[in-house]
C-alpha positions in Angstrom: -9.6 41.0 59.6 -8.4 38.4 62.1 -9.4 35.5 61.0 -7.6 36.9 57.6 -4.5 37.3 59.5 -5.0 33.6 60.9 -5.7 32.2 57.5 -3.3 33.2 54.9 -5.5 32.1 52.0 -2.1 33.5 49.4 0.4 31.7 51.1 -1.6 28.6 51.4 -2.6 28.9 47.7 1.5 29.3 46.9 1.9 26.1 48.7 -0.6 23.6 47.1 0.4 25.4 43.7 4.2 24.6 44.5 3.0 21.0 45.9 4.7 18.1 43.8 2.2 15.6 42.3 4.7 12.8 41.7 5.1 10.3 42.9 2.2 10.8 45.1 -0.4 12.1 43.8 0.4 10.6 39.9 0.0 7.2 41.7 -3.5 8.3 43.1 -3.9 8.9 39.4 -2.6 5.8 38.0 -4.9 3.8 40.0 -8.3 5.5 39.3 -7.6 5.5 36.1 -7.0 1.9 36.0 -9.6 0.7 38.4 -12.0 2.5 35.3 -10.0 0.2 33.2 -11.2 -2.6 34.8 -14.8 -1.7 35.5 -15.4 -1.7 31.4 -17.1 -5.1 30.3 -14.7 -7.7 29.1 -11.4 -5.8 30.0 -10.8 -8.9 32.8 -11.0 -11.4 30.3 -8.8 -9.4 27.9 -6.3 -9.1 30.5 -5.8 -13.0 30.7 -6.0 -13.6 26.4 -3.9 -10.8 25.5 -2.0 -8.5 28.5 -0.5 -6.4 25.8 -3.8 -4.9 24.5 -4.3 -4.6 28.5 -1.2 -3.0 29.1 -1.8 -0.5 26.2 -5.0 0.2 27.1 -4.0 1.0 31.0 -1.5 3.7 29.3 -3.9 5.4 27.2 -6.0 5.8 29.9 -2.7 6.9 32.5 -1.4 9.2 29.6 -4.0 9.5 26.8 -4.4 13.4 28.1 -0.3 14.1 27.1 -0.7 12.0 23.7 -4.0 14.3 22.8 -2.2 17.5 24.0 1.2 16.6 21.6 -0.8 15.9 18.7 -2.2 19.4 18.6 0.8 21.0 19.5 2.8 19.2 16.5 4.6 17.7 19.3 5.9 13.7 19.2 3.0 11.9 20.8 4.9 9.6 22.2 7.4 11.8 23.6 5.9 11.5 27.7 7.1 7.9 27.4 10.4 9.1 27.5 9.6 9.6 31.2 10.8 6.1 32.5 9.9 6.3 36.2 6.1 7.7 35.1 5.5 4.7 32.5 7.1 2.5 35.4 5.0 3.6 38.1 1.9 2.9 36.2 2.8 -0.4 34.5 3.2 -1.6 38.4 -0.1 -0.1 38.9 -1.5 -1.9 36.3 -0.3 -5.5 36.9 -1.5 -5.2 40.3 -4.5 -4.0 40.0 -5.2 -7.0 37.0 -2.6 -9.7 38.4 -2.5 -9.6 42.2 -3.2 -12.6 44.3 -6.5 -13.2 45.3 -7.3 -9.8 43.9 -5.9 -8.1 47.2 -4.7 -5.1 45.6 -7.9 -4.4 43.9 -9.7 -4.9 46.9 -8.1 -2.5 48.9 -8.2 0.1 46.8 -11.5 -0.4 45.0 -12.4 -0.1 49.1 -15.1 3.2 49.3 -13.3 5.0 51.3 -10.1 4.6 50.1 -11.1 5.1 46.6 -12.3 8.7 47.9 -9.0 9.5 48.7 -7.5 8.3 45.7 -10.3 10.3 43.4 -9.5 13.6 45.7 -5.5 13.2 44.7 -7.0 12.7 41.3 -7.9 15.8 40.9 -5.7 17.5 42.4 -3.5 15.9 39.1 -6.2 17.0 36.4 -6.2 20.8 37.7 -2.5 21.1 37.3 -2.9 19.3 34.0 -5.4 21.9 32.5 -3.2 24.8 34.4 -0.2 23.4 32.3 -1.7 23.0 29.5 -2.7 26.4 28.9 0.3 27.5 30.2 2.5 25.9 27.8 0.3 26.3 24.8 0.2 30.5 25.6 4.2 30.3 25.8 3.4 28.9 21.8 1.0 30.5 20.6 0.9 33.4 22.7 -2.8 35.1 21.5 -4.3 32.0 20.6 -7.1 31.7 23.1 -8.7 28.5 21.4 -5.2 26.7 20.9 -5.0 27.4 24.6 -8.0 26.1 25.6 -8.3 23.5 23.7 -5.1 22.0 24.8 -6.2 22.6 28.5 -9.5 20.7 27.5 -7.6 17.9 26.1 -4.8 17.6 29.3 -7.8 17.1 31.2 -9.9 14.8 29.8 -7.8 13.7 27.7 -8.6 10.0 28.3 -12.7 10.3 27.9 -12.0 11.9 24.1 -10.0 9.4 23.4 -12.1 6.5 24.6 -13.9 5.4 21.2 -10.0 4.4 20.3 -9.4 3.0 23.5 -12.5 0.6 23.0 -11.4 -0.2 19.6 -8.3 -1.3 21.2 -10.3 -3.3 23.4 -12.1 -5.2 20.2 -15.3 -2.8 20.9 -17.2 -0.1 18.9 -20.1 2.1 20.4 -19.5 5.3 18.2 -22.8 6.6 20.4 -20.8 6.4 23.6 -18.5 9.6 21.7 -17.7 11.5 24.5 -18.0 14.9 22.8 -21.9 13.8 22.1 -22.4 13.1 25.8 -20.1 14.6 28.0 -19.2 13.6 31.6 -18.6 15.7 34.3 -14.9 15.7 34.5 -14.9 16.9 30.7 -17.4 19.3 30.8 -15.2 20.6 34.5 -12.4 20.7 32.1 -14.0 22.5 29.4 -15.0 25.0 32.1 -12.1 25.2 33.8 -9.7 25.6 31.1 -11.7 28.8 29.9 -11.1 30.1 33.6 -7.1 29.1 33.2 -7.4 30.9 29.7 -8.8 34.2 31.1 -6.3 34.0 33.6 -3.6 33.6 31.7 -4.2 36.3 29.4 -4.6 38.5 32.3 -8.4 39.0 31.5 -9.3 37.3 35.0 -8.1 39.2 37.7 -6.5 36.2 40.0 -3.5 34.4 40.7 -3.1 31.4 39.0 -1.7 29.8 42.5 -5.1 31.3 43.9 -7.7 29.9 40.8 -5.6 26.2 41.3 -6.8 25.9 45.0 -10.2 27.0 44.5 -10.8 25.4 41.1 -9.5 21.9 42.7 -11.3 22.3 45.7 -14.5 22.6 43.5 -13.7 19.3 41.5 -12.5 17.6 44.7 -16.0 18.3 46.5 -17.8 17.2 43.4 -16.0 14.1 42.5 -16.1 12.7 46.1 -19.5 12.9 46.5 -20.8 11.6 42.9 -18.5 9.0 43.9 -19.5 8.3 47.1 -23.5 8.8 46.2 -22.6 6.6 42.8 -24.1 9.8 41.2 -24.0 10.9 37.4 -26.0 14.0 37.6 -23.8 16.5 36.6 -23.5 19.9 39.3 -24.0 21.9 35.9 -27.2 20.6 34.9 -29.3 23.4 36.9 -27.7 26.1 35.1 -27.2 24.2 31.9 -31.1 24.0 31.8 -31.7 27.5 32.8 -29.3 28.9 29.7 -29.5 26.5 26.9 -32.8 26.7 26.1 -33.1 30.5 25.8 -29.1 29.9 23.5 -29.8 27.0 21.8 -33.4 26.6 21.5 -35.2 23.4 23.2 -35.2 20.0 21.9 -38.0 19.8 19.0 -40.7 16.8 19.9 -41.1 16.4 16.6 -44.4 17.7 14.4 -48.1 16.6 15.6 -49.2 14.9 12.0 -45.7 13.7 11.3 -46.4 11.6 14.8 -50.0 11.0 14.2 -49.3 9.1 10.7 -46.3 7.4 11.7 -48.6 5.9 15.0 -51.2 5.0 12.3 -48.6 3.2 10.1 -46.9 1.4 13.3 -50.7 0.5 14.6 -51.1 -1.0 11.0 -48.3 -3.2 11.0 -48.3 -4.4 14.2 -52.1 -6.1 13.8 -52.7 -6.8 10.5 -56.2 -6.7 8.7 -57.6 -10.2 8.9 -57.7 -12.2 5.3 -61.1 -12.4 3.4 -63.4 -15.0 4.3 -63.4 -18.0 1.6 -66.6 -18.6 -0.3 -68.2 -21.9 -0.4 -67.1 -22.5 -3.8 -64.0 -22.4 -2.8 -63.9 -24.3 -0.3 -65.2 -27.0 -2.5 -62.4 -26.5 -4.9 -60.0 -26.7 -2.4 -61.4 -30.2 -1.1 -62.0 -31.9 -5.0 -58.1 -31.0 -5.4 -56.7 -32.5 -1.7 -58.8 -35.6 -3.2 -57.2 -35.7 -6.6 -54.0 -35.3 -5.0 -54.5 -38.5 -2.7 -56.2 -40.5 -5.6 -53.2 -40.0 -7.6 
C-alpha cells in the first residue's frame, strides 16, 4: 500500500498521456524514419540524381501512416501537409541526414546509443498514433470495430503497408517484400495494439486509455530498444504465435511424399543426362569416307 501511495501509477499515466510529442518527440520520429530511408539500397545515389524522388520518399515514410489513415476515412490525403511547421521539420531532417557535410549529421545520430533514444521517442509517437486513430475513427463511425481498427493499424504502420509504393517511387519492385505477407514487428505491435485501443474504446476493456498508453508504449519501447540494440528480427510474438497458429490455422503442408519423390526423379534426370549410344563401326566408316569427300572436293 505504501509503495502505491509513493508511486501514483494514474497520475503518472495522466501525465505521459497529456505529454506533447511535437516538436520533440515528432523529430525523434522524423529521423528514424529517415535514417530507414537511407539504409534501403540505392536511396544515396538517388538522393544525388533526383532529390525530389528523395524528398518524396522521406515524406511517405515521415507521414505515409496519416495519408493511409485519410484514404479510408474519405478524408483528403493530402490534407496533414497542410501542417507547415510538421512538413518543415522533417524536410530539415531529411536534407541533413542526405546533405550534411562530411556526413556529420548522420553520424551522430546513426550513433548506437543515440539511435536508442531516438527509437524509444519513436514510439512513444506510434502509440499515440494508433490511440488517435481509433479515437477519431469511433467519433465516425461510432460501432464500427473494424473501421476502428483498421485505421489504428494503418496510423501505425502506416509507412511498412505502404512500402511496395514507396519502392516504386524509388525505381524498385519486390511485390514479395509486401508487408502484409511478412509482417514486422512494429505492424504486427500495431495490429495488436490497436485491438487493445479498440476494446478500450468501446468500453469492452476495463482501463483507462491514459493507463493502456503508458503500459502499451512501455512494451514497444522495451522491445524496440533491444531488437535494436541486439540488431534482432525475431519477433517477441513468435513463441505464442507458434503455440496458437498451428492448432487455428493448421501447419504449413510439406508437400505430398510421391509428388516429391517424382519431381526428385525428374530433377535427377535432367541434371545428368543419359549418355548417347555408342556409334557402330559402320558408322564410323561413313563418317570418315564423307570428311574425305568433303576435303577432295
Amino acid at each position: 500500500m505504501e509503495l502505491a501511495e509513493a508511486l501514483p501509477l494514474g497520475e503518472l499515466a495522466a501525465a505521459f498521456a497529456a505529454l506533447p510529442v511535437f516538436p520533440l518527440f515528432d523529430t525523434a520520429y522524423f529521423i528514424v524514419s529517415v535514417l530507414y530511408l537511407k539504409y534501403e539500397p540505392g536511396a544515396v545515389e538517388m538522393s544525388r540524381k533526383s532529390p525530389f524522388a528523395s524528398w518524396l520518399c522521406a515524406m511517405l515514410h515521415c507521414f505515409g501512416s496519416y495519408i493511409l489513415a485519410d484514404l479510408l476515412l474519405g478524408e483528403a490525403p493530402i490534407g496533414y501537409f497542410s501542417h507547415n511547421s510538421s512538413v518543415i521539420l522533417a524536410t530539415a531532417v531529411w536534407y541533413l541526414i542526405f546533405f550534411c557535410p562530411m556526413n556529420l549529421f548522420y553520424k551522430c545520430v546513426s550513433f548506437l546509443p543515440v539511435k536508442l533514444i531516438f527509437v524509444a521517442m519513436k514510439e512513444v509517437v506510434r502509440v499515440r498514433k494508433i490511440a488517435a486513430g481509433v479515437h477519431h475513427a469511433h467519433h465516425l463511425y461510432h460501432h464500427g470495430w473494424f473501421v476502428m481498427m483498421a485505421t489504428g493499424w494503418v496510423k501505425g504502420s502506416g509507412v511498412a503497408l505502404m512500402s511496395n509504393f514507396e519502392q516504386l517511387l524509388r525505381g524498385v519492385w519486390k511485390p514479395e517484400t509486401n508487408e502484409i505477407l511478412h509482417m514486422s514487428f512494429p505492424t504486427k505491435a500495431s495490429l495488436y495494439g490497436t485491438v487493445l485501443f479498440t476494446l478500450q474504446q468501446t468500453h469492452w476493456l476495463p482501463i483507462s486509455e491514459a493507463n493502456l498508453i503508458f503500459f502499451f508504449t512501455m512494451f514497444m519501447i522495451v522491445c524496440k530498444v533491444f531488437m535494436t540494440a541486439t540488431h534482432s528480427h525475431a519477433s517477441p510474438f513468435a513463441p505464442l504465435e507458434n503455440l496458437i497458429c498451428p492448432v487455428l490455422f493448421g501447419s504449413v503442408s510439406s508437400g505430398h511424399p510421391g509428388h516429391h519423390h517424382d519431381h526428385h526423379g525428374t530433377s535427377h534426370e535432367v541434371s545428368h543426362p543419359a549418355p548417347p549410344p555408342a556409334k557402330s563401326k559402320e558408322e564410323l566408316n561413313e563418317g570418315t569416307r564423307k570428311r574425305k569427300a568433303k576435303k577432295a572436293e
